[in-house]
C-alpha positions in Angstrom: -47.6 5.8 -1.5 -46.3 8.8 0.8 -47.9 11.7 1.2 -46.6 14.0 -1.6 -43.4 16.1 -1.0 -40.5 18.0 -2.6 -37.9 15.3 -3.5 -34.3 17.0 -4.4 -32.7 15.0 -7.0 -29.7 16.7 -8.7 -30.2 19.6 -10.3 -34.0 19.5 -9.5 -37.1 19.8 -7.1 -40.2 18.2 -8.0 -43.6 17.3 -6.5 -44.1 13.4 -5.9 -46.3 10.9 -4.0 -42.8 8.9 -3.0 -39.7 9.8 -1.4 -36.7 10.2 -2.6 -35.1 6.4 -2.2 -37.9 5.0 -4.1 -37.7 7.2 -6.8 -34.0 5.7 -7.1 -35.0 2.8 -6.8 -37.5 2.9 -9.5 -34.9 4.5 -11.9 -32.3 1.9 -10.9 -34.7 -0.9 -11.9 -35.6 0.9 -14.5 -31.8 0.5 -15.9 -31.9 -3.0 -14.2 -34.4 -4.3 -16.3 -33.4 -2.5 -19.7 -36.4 -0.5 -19.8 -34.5 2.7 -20.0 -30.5 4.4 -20.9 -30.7 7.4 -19.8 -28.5 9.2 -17.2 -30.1 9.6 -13.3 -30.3 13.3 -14.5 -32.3 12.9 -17.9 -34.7 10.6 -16.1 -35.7 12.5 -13.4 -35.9 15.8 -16.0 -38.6 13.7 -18.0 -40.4 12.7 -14.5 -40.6 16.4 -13.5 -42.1 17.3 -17.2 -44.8 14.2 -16.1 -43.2 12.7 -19.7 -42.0 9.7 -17.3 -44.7 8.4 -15.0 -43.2 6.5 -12.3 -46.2 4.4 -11.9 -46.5 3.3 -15.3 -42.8 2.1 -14.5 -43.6 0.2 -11.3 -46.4 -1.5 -13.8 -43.9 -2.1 -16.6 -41.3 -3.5 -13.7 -43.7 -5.7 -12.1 -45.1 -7.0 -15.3 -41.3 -8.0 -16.6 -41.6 -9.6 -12.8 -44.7 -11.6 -13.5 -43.2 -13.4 -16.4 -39.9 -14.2 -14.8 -41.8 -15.3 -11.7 -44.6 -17.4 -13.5 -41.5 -18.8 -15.7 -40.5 -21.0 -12.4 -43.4 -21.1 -9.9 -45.5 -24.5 -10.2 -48.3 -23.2 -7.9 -51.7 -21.2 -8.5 -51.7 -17.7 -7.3 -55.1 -17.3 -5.7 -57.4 -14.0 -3.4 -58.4 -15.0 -0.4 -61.5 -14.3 1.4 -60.1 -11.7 3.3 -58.6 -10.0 0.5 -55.0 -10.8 0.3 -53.7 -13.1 -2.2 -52.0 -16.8 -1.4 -50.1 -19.0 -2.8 -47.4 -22.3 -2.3 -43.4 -22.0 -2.5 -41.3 -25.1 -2.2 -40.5 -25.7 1.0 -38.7 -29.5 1.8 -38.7 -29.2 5.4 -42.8 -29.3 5.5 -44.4 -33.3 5.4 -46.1 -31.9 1.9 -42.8 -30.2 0.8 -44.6 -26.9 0.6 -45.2 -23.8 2.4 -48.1 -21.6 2.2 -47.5 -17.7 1.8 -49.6 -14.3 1.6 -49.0 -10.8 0.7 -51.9 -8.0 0.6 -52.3 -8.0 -3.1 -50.9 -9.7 -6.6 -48.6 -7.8 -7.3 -46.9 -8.0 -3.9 -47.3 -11.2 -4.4 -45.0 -11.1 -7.6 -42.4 -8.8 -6.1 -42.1 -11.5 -3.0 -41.9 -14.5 -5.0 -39.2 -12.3 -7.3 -37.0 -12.1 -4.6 -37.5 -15.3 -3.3 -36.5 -17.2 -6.8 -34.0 -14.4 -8.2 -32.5 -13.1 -5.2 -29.3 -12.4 -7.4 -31.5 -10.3 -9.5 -32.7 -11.2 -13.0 -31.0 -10.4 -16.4 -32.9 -11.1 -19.6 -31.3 -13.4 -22.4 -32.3 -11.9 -25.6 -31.1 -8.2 -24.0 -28.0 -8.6 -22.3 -26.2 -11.1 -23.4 -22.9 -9.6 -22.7 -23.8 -9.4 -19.4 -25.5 -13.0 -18.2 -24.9 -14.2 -15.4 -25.5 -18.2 -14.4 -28.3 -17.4 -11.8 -30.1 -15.5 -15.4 -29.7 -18.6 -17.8 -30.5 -21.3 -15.2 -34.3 -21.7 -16.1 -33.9 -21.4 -19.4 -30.8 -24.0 -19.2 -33.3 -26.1 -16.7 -36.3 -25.8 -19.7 -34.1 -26.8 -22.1 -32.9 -30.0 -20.0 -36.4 -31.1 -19.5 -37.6 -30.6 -23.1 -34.8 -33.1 -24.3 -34.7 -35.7 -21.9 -38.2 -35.8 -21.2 -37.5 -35.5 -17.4 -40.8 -35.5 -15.3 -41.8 -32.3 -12.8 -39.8 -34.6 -9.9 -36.9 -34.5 -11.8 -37.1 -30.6 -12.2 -37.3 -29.9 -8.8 -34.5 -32.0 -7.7 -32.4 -29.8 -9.9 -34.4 -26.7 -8.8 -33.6 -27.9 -5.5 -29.9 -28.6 -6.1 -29.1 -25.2 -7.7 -30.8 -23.5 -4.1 -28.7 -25.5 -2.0 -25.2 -25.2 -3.5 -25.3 -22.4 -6.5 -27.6 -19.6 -5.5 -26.4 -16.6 -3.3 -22.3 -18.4 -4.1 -20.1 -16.4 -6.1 -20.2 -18.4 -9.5 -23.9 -17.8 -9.7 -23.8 -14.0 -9.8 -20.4 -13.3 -12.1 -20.7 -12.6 -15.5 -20.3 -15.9 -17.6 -17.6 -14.9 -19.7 -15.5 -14.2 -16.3 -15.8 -17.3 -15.1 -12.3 -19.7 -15.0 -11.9 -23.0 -14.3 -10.2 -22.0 -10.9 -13.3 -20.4 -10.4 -15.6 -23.6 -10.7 -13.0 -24.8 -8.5 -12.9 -23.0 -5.8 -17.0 -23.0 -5.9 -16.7 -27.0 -5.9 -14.0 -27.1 -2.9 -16.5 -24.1 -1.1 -18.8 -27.3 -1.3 -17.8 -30.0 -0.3 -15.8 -28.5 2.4 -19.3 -27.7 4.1 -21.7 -30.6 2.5 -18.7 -33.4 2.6 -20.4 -35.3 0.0 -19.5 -38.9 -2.1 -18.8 -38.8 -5.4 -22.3 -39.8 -6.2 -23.6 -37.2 -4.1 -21.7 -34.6 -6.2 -21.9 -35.6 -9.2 -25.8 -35.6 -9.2 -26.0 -31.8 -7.6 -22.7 -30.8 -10.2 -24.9 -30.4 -13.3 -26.5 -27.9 -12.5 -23.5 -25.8 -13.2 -21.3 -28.0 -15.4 -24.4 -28.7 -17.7 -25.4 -24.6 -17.4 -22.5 -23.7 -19.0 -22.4 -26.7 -21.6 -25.9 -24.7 -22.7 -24.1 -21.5 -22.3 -21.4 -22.7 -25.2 -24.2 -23.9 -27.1 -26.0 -20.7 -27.1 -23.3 -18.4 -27.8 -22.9 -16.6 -24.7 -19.2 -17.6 -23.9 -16.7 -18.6 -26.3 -15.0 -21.5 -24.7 -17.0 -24.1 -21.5 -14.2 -23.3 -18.4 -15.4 -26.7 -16.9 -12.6 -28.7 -17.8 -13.0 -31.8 -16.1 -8.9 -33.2 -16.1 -8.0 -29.0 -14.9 -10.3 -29.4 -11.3 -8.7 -30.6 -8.6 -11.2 -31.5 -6.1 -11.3 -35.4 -5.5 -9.3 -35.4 -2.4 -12.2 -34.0 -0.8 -14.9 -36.4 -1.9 -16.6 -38.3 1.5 -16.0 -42.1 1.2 -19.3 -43.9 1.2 -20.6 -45.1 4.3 -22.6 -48.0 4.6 -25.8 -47.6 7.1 -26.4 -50.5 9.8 -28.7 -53.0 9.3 -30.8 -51.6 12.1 -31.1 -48.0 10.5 -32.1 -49.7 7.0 -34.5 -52.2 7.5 -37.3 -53.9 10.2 -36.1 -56.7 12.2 -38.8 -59.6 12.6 -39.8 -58.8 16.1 -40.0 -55.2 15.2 -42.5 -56.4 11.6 -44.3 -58.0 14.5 -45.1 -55.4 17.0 -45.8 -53.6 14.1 -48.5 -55.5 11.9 -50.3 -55.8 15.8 -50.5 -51.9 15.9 -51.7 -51.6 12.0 -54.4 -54.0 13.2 -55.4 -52.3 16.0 -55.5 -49.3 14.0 -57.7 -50.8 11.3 -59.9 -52.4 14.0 -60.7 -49.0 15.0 -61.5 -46.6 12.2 -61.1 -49.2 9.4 -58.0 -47.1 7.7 -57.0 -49.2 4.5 -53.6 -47.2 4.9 -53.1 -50.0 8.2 -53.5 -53.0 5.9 -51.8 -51.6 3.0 -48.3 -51.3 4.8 -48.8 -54.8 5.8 -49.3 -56.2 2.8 -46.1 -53.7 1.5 -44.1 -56.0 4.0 -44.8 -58.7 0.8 -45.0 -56.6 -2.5 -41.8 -54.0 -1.6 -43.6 -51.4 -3.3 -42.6 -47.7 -3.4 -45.3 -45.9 -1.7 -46.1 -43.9 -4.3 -47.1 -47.5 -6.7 -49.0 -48.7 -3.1 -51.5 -45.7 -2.6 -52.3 -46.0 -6.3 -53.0 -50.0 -6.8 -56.7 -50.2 -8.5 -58.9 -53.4 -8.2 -58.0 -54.0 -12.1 -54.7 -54.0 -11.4 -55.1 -57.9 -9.9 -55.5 -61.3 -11.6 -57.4 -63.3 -9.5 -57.1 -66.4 -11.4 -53.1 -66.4 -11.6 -53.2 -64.7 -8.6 -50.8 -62.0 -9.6 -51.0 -57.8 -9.4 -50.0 -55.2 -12.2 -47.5 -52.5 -11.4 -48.0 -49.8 -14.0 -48.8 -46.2 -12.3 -47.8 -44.0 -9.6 -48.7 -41.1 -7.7 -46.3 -38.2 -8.8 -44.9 -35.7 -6.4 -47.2 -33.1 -7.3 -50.1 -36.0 -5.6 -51.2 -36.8 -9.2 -52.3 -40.0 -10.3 -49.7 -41.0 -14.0 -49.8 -43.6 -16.0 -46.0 -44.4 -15.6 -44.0 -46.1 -12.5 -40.3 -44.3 -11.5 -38.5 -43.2 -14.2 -41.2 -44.5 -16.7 -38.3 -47.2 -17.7 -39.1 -50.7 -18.5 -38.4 -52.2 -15.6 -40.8 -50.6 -13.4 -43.6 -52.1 -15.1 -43.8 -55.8 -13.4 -46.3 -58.1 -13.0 -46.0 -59.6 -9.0 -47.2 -63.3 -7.6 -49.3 -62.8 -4.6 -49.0 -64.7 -1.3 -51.7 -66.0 0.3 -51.1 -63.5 3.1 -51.8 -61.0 0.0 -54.4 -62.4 -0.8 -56.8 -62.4 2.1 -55.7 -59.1 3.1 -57.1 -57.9 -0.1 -59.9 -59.7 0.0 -60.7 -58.4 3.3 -60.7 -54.7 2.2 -63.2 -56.0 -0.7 -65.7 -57.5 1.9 -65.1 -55.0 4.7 -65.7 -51.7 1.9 -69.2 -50.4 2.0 -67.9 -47.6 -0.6 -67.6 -48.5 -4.0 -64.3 -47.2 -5.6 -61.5 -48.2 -8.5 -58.5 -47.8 -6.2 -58.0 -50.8 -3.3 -57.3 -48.4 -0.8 -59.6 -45.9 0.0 -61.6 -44.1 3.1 -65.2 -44.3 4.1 -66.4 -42.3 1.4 -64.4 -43.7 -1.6 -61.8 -41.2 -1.7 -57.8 -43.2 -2.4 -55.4 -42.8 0.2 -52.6 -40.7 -0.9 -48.8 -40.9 -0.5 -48.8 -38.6 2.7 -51.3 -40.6 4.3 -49.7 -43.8 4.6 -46.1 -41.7 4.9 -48.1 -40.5 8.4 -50.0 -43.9 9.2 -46.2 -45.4 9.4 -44.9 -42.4 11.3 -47.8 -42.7 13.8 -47.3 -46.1 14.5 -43.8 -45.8 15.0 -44.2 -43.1 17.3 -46.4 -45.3 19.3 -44.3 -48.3 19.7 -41.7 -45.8 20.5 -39.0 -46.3 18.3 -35.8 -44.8 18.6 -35.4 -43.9 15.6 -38.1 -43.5 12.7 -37.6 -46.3 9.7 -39.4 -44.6 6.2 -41.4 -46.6 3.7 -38.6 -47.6 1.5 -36.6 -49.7 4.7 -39.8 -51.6 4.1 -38.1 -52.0 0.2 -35.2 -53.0 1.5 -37.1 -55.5 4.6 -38.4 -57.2 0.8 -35.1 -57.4 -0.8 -33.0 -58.7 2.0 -35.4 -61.4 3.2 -35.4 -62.6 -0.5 -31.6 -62.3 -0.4 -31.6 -64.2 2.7 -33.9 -67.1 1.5 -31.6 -67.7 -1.7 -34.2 -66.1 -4.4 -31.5 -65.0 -7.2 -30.5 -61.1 -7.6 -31.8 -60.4 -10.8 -35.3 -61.9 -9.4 -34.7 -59.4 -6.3 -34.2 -56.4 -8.8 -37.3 -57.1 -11.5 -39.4 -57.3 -8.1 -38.4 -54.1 -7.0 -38.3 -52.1 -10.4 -35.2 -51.6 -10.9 -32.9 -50.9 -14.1 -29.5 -52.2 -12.9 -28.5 -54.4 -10.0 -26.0 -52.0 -8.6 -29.1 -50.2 -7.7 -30.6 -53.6 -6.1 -27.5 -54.4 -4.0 -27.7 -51.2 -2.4 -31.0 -52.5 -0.8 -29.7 -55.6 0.6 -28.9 -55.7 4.7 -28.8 -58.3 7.3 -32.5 -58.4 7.8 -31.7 -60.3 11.3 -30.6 -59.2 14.7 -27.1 -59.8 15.6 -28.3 -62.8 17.9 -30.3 -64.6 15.3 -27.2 -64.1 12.8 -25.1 -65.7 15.3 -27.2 -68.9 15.5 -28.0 -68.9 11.6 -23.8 -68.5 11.6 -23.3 -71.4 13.7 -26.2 -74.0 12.3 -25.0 -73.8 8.9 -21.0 -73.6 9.5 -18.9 -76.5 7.3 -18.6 -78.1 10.0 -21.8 -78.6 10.9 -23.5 -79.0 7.6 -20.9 -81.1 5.6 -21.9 -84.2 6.2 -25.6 -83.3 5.1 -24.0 -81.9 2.2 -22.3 -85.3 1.4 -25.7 -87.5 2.1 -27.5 -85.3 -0.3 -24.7 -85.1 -3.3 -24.6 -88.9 -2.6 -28.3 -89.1 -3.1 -28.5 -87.4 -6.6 -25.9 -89.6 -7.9 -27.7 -92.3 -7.2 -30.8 -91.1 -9.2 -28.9 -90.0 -11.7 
């Protein structure tokens, strides 16, 4: 607070530890927030009298704060050593998809992370309904979602995600609800994909979070009639055409699965990091990364020499009983190769470290998500590629090698985890260099092969 002065305010001069913006300020919110209806003039009458205490406001302002804030934000609020207060905010372009942040006490704390998850301002539901905008139903609306679908914390933060990218700060996310027209949504959607130039899928996965805002807006009374009218918005013509990745972005070419499995070695030679021989043996189970880290000794039948895929690491770097989606198909029982196999047995007799989980450091502790996401990147960067491949062109290395040996799709899609096979076909790529195509190309044309063909359909007639 300021050193106490004479503030002029209207009609009156009073004695007050802050200036004269802040007192406005604190009236303002003070209307803002529904705490108060009474004229500029009335209020600062009362606050002369010492009937209003403006610092029993700032504690009434902050605490409506605190609940909006603590409403949204997925991270603990924590003092420091030094005396300030810390927390996490979302932050997608960190390796751990957070950032950390600090202010000199809590509730600077709450007034930061205010502004950073309402920085269209905050309206509450039950009080002013007339006057909701979408940026003030949108957690509620998100809440709502998650209850009935039963959509995990992932799934939340994609949306959370979507509506910071494309609705907060636009237009449509600050005007009152019942304003907004279907030319509105409109011009918001063209706004869009002028700038993102997005597919169809693209779009449709961020669109929700306003077509299915206002759906919940209908349903809750706040507008009489949902403007999204889907056959009224004219917007297709700008829709991206999908484009198709090369092979070479997509996947690992033998030779590269080569040089790489030698630097994984050397790497596990050294400091014995399971991480090393857990990508390799990825290059045979397709795994998501987040089923690898998480793969416990149990999880293997030695006898049928097959391996149970029935958990995952969340993003939150929990440990859950459930694999992507928690659908039916991501629970699958996989054959081991032999390859498998003595890789796994190799961590078992190389472990001095007793621990549940098959990859693990020196001291029993399992390897997360992020470390093998980093193992990969390392090695990468030390064979000097071009351009980084992630963990899940090591999915699609699986699912195209199958392709290319003649395993059938639906095998290819129950090996992966997936629901449909329109998912599955968007992993398959040329898993060989254009040289090696070319000599596959030319060893198996018609006119090569025919004759073979002939001696072998001649054969089974005879046995038959």
């Amino acid at each position: 607070m300021s050193i106490t002065e004479v503030v002029n305010i209207g009609d009156y001069k009073l004695k007050s530890p802050y200036n004269r913006d802040r007192l406005l300020k604190i009236y303002n919110d003070s209307i803002k927030y529904g705490l108060i209806a009474l004229s500029e003039n009335d209020w600062f009458a009362l606050v002369k009298r010492d009937i209003i205490k403006p610092d029993t406001v700032l504690s009434q302002i902050t605490m409506l704060k605190e609940e909006a804030v603590l409403k949204v934000h997925r991270y603990k609020i924590s003092p420091l050593t030094d005396g300030r207060t810390g927390t996490y905010i979302p932050d997608d372009s960190k390796a751990n998809h957070r950032r950390n942040i600090k202010a000199s006490n809590y509730d600077v704390m709450i007034n930061q992370l205010f502004d950073i998850y309402y920085p269209e301002g905050y309206a509450d539901e039950e009080t002013e309904k007339d006057n909701l905008r979408l940026c003030d139903i949108f957690d509620s609306w998100l809440d709502y979602k998650c209850k009935k679908n039963g959509n995990k914390e992932e799934t939340r933060k994609k949306n959370r995600e979507s509506y910071r990218k494309y609705v907060q700060n636009r237009k449509i996310a600050v005007m009152p609800l019942k304003k907004i027209t279907t030319v509105d949504i409109e011009e918001w959607a063209i706004d869009v994909l002028t700038e993102k130039h997005m597919t169809a899928k693209a779009f449709n996965t961020h669109k929700i979070v306003v077509m299915n805002t206002l759906v919940y807006a209908k349903k809750k009374g706040y507008i009489e009639e949902n403007p999204w009218v889907k056959d009224e918005l004219d917007y297709r013509r700008l829709l991206a055409s999908p484009r198709r990745k090369p092979s070479s972005e997509m996947v690992f070419y033998p030779d590269e699965i080569e040089a790489l499995f030698m630097e994984l070695e050397r790497g596990y030679e050294i400091n014995g990091n399971t991480a090393c021989l857990g990508l390799m043996t990825n290059f045979d189970l397709g795994l998501r990364i987040g089923e690898l880290c998480v793969l416990k000794w149990t999880d293997i039948n030695w006898k049928n020499e097959t391996i149970f895929i029935q958990r995952m690491e969340d993003s939150s770097g929990n440990v859950v009983d459930y694999v992507k989606s928690d659908s039916e198909a991501g629970y699958r029982e996989l054959v081991l190769s032999n390859s498998v196999i003595k890789f796994l047995k190799r961590i078992k007799e190389d472990s001095t470290m007793f621990s549940e989980f098959i990859f693990c450091n020196g001291v029993g502790a399992r390897k997360t998500k992020l470390q093998f996401l980093n193992k990969l990147r390392r090695a990468e960067r030390t064979l000097e590629y071009e351009k980084e491949k992630g963990s899940h062109c090591i999915r699609r290395t699986v699912a195209s090698r199958m392709n290319a040996s003649g395993i059938a799709l639906d095998e290819i899609r129950r090996w992966l985890g997936h629901t449909d096979l329109e998912t599955t076909l968007k992993y398959i790529f040329n898993p060989f260099r254009e040289d090696e195509t070319n000599e596959k190309i030319k060893n198996n044309s018609i006119l090569t092969t025919n004759k073979n063909c002939l001696q072998l359909s001649s054969k089974i007639k005879v046995i038959s």
